[in-house]
VEXMAR-729674 format. One line per 8 residues: number of its first residue (from 1); for each residue z, x, y of C-alpha. Coordinates in pm, whole numbers, m for minus. Layout:
<atoms>
NUM	Z/X/Y  ...
</atoms>
This chain:
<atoms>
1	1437/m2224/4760  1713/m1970/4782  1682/m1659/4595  1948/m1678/4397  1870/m2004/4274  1518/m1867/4207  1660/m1565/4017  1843/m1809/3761
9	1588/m2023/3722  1379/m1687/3612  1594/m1566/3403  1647/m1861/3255  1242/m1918/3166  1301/m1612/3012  1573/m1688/2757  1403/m2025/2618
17	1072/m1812/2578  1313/m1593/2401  1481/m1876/2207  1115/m2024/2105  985/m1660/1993  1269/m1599/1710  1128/m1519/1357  1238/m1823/1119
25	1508/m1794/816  1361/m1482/585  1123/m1574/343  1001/m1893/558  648/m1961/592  481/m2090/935  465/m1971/1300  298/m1631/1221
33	555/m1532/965  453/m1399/625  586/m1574/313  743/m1342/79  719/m1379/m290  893/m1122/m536  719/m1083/m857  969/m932/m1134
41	784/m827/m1427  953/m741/m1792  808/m404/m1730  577/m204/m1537  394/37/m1785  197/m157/m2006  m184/m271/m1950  m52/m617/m1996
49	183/m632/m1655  m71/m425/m1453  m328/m720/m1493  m85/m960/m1407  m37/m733/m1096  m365/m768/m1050  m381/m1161/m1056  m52/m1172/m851
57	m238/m974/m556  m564/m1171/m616  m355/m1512/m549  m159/m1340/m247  m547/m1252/m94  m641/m1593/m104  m343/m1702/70  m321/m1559/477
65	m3/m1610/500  169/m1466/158  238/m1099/79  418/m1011/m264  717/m770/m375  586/m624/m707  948/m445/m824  1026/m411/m1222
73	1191/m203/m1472  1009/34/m1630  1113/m11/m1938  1069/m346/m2129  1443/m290/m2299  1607/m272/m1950  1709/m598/m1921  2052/m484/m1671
81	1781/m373/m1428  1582/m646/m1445  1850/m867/m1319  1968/m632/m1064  1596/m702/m902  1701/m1072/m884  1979/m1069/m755  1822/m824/m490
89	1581/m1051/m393  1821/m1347/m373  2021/m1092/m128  1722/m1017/51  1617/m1394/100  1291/m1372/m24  1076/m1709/3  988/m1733/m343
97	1024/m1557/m674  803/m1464/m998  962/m1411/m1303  861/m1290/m1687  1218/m1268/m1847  1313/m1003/m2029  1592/m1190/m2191  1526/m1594/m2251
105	1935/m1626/m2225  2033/m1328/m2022  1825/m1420/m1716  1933/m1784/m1717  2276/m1712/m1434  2058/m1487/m1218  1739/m1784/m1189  2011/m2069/m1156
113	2161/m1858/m827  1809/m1830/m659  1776/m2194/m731  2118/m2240/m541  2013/m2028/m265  1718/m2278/m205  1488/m1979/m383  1200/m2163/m622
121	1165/m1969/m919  835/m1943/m1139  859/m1837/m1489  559/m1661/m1630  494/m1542/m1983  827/m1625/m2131  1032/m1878/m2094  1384/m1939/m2019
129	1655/m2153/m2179  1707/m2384/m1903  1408/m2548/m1797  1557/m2716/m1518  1649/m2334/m1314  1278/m2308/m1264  1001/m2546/m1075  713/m2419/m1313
137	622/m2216/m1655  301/m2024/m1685  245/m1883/m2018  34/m1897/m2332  82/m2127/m2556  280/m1844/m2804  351/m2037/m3156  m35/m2102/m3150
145	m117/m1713/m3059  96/m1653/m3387  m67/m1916/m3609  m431/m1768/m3463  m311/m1438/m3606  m176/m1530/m3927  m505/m1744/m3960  m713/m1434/m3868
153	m499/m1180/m4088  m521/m1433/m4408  m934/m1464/m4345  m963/m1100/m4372  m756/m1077/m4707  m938/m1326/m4814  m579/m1541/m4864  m423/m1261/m5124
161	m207/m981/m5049  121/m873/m4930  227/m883/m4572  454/m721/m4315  536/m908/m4001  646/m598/m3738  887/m855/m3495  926/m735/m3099
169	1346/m732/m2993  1556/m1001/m3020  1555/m1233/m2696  1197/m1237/m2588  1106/m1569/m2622  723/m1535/m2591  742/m1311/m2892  975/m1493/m3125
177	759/m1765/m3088  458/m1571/m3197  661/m1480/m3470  733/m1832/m3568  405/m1936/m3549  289/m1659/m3767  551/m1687/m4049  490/m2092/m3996
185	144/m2065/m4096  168/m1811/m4322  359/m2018/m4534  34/m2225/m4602  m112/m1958/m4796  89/m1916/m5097  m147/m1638/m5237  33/m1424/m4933
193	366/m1280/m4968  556/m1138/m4669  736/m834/m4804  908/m754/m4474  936/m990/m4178  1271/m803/m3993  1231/m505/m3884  1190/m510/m3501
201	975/m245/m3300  1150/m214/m2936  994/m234/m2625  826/118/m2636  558/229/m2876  763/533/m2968  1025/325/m3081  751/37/m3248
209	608/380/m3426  904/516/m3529  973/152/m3687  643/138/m3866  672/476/m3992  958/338/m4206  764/42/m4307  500/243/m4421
217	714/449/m4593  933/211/m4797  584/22/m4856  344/288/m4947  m39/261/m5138  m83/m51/m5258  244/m193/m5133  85/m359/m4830
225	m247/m548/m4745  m191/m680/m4408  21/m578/m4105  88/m832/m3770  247/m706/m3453  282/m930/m3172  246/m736/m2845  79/m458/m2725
233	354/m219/m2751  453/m286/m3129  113/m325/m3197  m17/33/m3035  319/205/m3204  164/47/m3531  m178/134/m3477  m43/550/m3436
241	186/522/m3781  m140/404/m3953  m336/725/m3820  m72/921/m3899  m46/810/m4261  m378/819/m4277  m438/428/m4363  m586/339/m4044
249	m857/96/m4162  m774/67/m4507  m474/m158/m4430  m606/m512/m4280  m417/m477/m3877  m404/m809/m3653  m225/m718/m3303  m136/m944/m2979
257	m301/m783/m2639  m513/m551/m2588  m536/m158/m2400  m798/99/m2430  m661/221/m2764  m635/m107/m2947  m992/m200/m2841  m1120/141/m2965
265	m941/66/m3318  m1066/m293/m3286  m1426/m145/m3272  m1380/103/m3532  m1257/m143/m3797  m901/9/m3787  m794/m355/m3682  m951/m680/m3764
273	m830/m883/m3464  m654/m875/m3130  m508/m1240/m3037  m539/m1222/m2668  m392/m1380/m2344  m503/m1435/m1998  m271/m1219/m1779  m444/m1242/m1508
281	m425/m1594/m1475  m44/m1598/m1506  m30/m1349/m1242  m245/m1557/m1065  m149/m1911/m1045  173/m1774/m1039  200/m1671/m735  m33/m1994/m618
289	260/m2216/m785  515/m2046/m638  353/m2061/m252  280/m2413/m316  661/m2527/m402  780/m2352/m105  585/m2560/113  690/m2834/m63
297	382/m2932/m253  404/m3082/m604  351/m2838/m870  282/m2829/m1298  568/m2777/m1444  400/m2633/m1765  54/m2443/m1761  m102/m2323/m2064
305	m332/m2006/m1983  m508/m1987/m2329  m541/m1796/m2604  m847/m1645/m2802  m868/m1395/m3140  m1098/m1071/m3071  m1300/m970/m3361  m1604/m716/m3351
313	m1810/m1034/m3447  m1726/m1209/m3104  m1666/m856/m2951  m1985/m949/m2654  m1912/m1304/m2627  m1847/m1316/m2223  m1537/m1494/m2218  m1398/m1294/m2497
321	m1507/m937/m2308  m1361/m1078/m2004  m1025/m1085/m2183  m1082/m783/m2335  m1173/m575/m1985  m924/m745/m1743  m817/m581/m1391  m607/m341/m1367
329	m364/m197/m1092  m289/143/m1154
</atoms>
């Protein structure tokens, strides 16, 4: 063979081995390459998203060839943000995305692009107007969370009293549905009167406290029986105003998740319930749900995680302490 026949034949070995060895599209799974999934939660501060942190990296573990993109605002108000960190991850070509909506209406554009893109979308903890911009919903079932805590607050009164219902912000599906759920059943119980029902917290506890420091205010001694928040946040900024007053205790308090503080005032007595969720589990499956659709396996499209009421009766039943003492990443 002549050389310089031999030389192109060498070199051009070399360029198919080249060709073969090219990383696939971003995001894509297979041939050594890692699938990328972005989970966006409505905020990074709270107890609450640093379980389902925890459940998203459990899920990405189990799975070689996953590794997740944990990016969200840090404030549960910053709703601008949040979509900035989809459409980011749209840019970026991610594989697949995890998403707890800030706004049920506001995300709706940014989750119908990724779909375009060829970008599954997983919706966990609160859903989204469109159903169809999304291949699966992972939440708990939130209008029964709400009737479990009106049940739980009404038990405690024994069915008498007056009532203030401390909302979340306007847009957060998961929460108004509480809500509904908790003015539904309270309806049932006509020896209970809601005195207040809309006034809304915020997404911080300073601005939840600063909200039931009013309330408490305008309904001073023996203006209120019961009080129902229905997240962490409002529910901690609630729990402070009560100290502060000094009613703590002598005010019946149901709240909606749970952190070191509210399971301190749960033991105490300065609350009477905490209607919990399974975080973990949404961060969990997920992630697993999201993987799976990417490879184009047939996934749920609605999975209920469960819901349970904390009470210092059923304080050290196991599944009820698991709930209560979840992962965290810190």
């Amino acid at each position: 063979m002549r050389r310089g026949t031999f030389l192109i034949l060498v070199m051009s070995a070399a360029a198919l081995a080249a060709g073969c060895g090219k990383s696939q599209e971003p995001g894509a799974a297979g041939g050594g390459k890692t699938l990328q999934i972005a989970v966006i939660p409505k905020g990074t501060s709270h107890e609450f998203w640093k379980t389902i942190h925890a459940g998203a990296l459990a899920a990405a573990k189990e799975l070689p060839d996953v590794s997740i993109d944990w990016q969200g605002p840090t404030s549960e108000g910053d709703r601008r943000s949040q979509i900035e960190y989809v459409e980011t991850f749209i840019q970026k070509r991610v594989g697949g995305i995890v998403l707890a909506p800030l706004d049920d209406k506001a995300l709706v554009e940014p989750v119908r692009s990724a779909r375009k893109a060829g970008i599954p979308v997983v919706i966990i903890d609160s859903d989204l107007a469109d159903p169809d911009a999304y291949v699966s919903f992972i939440a708990t079932n939130n209008y029964k969370g709400g009737v479990l805590g009106a049940q739980r607050l009404a038990e405690v009164l024994g069915d008498r009293g007056k009532v203030i219902l401390l909302r979340y912000q306007v847009g957060s599906a998961s929460t108004e549905n509480r809500e509904k759920g908790f003015m539904d059943e309270m309806a049932k119980h006509p020896g209970i009167e809601i005195v207040s029902s809309e006034q809304f917290a915020g997404a911080e506890p300073q601005s939840a406290m600063s909200a039931a420091q009013g309330l408490l205010t305008r309904y001073g001694e023996g203006k209120v029986d019961g009080i129902f928040c229905p997240n962490e946040s409002s529910a901690f900024g609630m729990l402070q105003a009560l100290r502060t007053a000094n009613r703590a205790g002598r005010v019946k308090f149901v709240g909606f998740d749970v952190n070191k503080d509210l399971l301190d005032a749960l033991r105490k007595g300065e609350m009477q319930g905490l209607v919990l969720q399974d975080p973990f589990k949404m961060g969990y499956l997920g992630v697993k749900m999201c993987a799976a659709s990417i490879r184009g396996e047939k996934v749920q499209k609605d999975i209920d995680t469960g819901v349970k009421v904390a009470t210092l009766e059923n304080i050290s039943d196991p599944e009820i302490d698991k709930l209560l003492h979840p992962p965290l990443v810190e």
